[in-house]
C-alpha positions as CSV (number, residue, x, y, z in Angstrom):
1,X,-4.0,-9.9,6.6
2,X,-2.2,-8.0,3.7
3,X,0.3,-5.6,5.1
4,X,1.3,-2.1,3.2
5,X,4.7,-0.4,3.8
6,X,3.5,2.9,2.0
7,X,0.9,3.7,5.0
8,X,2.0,1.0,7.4
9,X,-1.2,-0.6,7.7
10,X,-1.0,-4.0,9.3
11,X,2.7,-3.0,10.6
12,X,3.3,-1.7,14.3
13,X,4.4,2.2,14.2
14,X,6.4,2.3,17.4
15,X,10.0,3.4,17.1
16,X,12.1,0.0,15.9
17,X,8.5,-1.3,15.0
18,X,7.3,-3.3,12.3
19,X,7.1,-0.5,9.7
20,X,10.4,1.0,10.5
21,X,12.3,-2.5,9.9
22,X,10.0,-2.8,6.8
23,X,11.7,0.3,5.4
24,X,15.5,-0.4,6.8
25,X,14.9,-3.8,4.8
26,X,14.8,-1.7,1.3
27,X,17.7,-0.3,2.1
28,X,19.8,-2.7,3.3
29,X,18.7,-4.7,0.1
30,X,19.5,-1.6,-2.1
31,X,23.2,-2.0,-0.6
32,X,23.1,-5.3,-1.4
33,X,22.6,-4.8,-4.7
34,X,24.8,-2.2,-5.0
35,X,27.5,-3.5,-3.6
36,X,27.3,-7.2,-5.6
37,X,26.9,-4.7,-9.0
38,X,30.3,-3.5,-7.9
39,X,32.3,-6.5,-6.5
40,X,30.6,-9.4,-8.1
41,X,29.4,-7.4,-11.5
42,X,32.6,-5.5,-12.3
43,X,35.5,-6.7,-9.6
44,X,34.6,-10.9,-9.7
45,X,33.6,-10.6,-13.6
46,X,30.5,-12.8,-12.7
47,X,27.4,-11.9,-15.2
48,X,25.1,-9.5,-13.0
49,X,21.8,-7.5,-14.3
50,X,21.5,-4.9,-12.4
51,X,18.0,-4.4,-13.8
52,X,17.1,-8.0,-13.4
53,X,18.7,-7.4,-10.0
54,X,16.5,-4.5,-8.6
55,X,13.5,-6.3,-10.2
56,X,14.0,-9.4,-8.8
57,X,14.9,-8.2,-5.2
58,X,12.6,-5.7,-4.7
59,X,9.9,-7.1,-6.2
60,X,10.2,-10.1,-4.1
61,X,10.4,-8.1,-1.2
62,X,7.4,-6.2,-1.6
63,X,5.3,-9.3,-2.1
64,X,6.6,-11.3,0.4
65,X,6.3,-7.7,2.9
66,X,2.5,-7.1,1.5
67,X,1.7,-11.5,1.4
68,X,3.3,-12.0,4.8
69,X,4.0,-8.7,7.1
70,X,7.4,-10.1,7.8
71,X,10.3,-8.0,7.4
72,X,12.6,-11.1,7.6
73,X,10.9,-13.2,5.3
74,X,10.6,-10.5,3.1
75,X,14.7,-9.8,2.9
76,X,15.4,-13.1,2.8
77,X,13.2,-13.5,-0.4
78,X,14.5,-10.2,-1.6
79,X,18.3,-11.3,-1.5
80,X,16.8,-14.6,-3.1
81,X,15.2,-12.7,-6.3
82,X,18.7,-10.4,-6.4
83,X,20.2,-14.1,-7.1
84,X,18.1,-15.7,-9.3
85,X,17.3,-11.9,-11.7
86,X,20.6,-10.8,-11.2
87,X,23.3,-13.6,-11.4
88,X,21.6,-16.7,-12.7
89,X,19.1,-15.3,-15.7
90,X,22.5,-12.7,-16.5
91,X,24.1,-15.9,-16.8
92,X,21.4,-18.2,-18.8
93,X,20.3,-14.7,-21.6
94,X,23.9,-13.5,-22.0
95,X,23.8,-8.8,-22.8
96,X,20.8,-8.6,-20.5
97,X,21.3,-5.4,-18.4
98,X,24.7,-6.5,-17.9
């Protein structure tokens, strides 16, 4: 079954339901991002992309969301992509976003 957060089709409606979590997910991953831009990015003087970072996390989260029609799976591979576009290709192609 392929899920879709735009309609919620595939995602329970009820208050707290699947589609609400589907949409508190975005946001609490656009904190995340956010907030490692700021601490990590400019505070910790790690490499960060924020491009690469809102690529990477939401993109894996919509996939996972529209694949699987779990919200947990779905942040969990969202903070994943937020890693690996945002910290570790910043790191391997050096001016990238940065």
């Amino acid at each position: 079954m392929v899920c879709n957060i735009m309609s919620c089709g595939g995602f329970s409606t009820e208050f707290f339901g699947g589609c609400s979590m589907a949409w508190i997910g975005v946001v609490i991953l656009f904190f995340i991002i956010v907030f490692a831009r700021k601490y990590l990015g400019e505070e910790a003087g790690v490499p960060f992309s924020l491009p690469g970072a809102l690529l990477g996390g939401f993109g894996g989260y919509l996939i996972i969301l529209t694949i699987s029609c779990s919200y947990k799976f779905a942040l969990v591979g969202g903070i994943g992509g937020v890693i690996v576009l945002g910290i570790v290709l910043s790191s391997v192609f050096e001016g990238i976003g940065g």
